[in-house]
N, C-alpha and C positions, 0 to 999 in steps of 0.2 A: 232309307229315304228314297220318295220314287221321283223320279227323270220329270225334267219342267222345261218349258220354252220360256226364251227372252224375247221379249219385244221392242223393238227401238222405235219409239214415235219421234222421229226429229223434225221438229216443228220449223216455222220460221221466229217466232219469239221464245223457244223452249225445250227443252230435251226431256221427255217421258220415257222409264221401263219399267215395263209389265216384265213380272215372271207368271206363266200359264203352269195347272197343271193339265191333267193327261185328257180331263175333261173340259178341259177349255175354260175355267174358272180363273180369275186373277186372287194368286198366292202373298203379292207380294209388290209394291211397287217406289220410284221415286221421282221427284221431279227438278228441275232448275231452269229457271229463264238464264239467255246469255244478251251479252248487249248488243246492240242495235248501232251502227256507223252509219251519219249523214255528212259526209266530206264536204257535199255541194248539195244544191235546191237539187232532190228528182233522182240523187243519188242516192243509195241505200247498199250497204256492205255486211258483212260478217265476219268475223274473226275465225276460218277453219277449225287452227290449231285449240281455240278457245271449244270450240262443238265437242272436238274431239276429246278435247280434257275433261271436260263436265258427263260426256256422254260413258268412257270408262270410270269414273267417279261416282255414277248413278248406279250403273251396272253392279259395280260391289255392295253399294249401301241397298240395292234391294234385295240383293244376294243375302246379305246382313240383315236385313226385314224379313226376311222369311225364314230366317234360318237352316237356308238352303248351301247343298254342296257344291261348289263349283264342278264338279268332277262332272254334277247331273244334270247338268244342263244338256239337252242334246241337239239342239237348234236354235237359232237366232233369225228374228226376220227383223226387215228393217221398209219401216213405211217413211215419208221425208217429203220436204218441200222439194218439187222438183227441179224446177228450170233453176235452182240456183246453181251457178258454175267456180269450182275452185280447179289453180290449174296448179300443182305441186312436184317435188323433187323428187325424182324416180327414187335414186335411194334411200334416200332421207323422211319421204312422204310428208319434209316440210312446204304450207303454202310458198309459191313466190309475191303474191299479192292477197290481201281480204276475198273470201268469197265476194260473188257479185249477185247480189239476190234479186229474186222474178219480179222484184217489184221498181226497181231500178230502172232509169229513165235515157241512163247515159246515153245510149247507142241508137235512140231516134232518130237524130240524122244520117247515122248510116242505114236504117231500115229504107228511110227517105229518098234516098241517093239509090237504091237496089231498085225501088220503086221504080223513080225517074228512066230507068235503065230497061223496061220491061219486064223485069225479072221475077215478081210477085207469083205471076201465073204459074211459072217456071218451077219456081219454091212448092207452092199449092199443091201444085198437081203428084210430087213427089214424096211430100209430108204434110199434104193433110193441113197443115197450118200457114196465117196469113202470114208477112214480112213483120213483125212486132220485135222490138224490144225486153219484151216480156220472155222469148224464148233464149236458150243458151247460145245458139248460133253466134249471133254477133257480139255477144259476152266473152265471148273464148277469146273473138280477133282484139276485142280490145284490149284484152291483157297482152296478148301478143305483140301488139303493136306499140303499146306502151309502158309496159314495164322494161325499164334495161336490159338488156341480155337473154330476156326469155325466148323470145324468137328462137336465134340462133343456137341455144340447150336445145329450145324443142324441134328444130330440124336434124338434128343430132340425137333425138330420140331421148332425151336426160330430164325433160318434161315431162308428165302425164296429166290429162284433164279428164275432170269428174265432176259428177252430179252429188248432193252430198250424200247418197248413200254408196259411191262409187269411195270419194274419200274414207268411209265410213267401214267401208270393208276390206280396203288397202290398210289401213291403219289396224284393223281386226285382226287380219292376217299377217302382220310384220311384214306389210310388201309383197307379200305371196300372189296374191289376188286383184288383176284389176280389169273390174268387168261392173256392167252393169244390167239391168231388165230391157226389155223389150220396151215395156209401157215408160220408162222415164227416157228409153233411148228417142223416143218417137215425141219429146217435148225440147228436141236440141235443137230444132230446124236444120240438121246435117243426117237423118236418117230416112230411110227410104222407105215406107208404110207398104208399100205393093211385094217389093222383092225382101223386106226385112235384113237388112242391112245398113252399114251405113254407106252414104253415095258420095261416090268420087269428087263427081261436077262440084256437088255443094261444096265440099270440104275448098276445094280449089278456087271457085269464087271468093269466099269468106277468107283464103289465105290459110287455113287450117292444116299445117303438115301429115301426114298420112300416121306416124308416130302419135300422136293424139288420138286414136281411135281405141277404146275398150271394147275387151269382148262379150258380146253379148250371150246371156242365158236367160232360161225361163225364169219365174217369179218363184219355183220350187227345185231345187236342185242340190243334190246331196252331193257331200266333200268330204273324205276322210280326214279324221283329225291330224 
């Protein structure tokens, strides 16, 4: 049996895997929508732990469509809605709250308020993007800020925040692994597009504990099993 690639398309309404083979053909695939959370007008959520369940669930039933061996699989890429932010338990890599997805309206008045304050140009100039709602940045503070106890876990380092291919490969890895790309680091409004890292100032502004930061890698990057 020859060696195939997975493909994780995780959507905002949906989880697709492709199995590739060596010529870049699709061998093999599956799909499922997962649900959709409107708590409030403008708010919009996701269920992590729900991605993640349906997303290894797919993964074997296309394994099982193709009649493929797990063994030969020998890479996994993973494309994903980005600015959506879940922030979860170091050990456990359970959410503490619903992801909070890019389309989610909650944290306008704090974009608003950063505005009022001068700070947009500030943001701008360092990533490339305006004060919006739309990006992770202020998605992180408000979990922080309103979920019970998460704060102080995550000054404590017993928090970790992810984009959901960050979730996605934490979960992949049994925890091994938590890191994310360049390209979805640079849609958090907490990343620095010039020096390609992520920036202090920001994190600090937003409230963002220094333990919150993932390591960053290229979009190709090999890992022994």
């Amino acid at each position: 049996m020859s060696d195939y690639i997975i493909g994780i398309d995780a959507g905002t309404t949906g989880i697709r895997i492709f199995c590739f083979n060596k010529s870049g053909n699709v061998i093999s695939s599956a799909y499922s929508e997962f649900n959709q959370h409107y708590p409030k007008p403008g708010w919009v959520e996701h269920d992590a732990e729900e991605i993640w369940a349906k997303t290894e669930k797919l993964i074997l039933k296309a394994i099982r469509n193709g009649k493929l061996s797990p063994s030969k699989a020998v890479a996994i890429g993973i494309t994903n809605q980005r600015e959506t932010t879940v922030l979860f338990d170091k050990d456990t890599g359970k959410p503490v709250y619903n992801a909070i997805v890019w389309q989610c309206r909650r944290t306008s008045e704090t974009c608003m308020d950063l505005k009022s304050k001068g700070l947009e140009s500030f943001f701008r100039k360092k990533t490339g993007l305006v004060l919006d709602a739309y990006f992770s940045g202020t998605k992180i503070q408000w979990i922080l800020e309103n979920v019970k106890g998460v704060k102080a876990r995550a000054e404590k380092g017993k928090i970790f925040f992810g984009t959901i291919d960050t979730y996605l490969l934490y979960r992949l890895t049994n925890g091994k692994s938590h890191k994310t790309d360049h390209t979805n680091a640079s849609r958090t409004l907490i990343y620095n597009i010039e020096k390609k890292e992520w920036d202090k100032e920001l994190t600090q502004i937003l409230g963002i504990p220094d333990s919150r930061r993932i390591i960053l890698v290229h979009c190709s990057e090999e890992r022994k099993r």
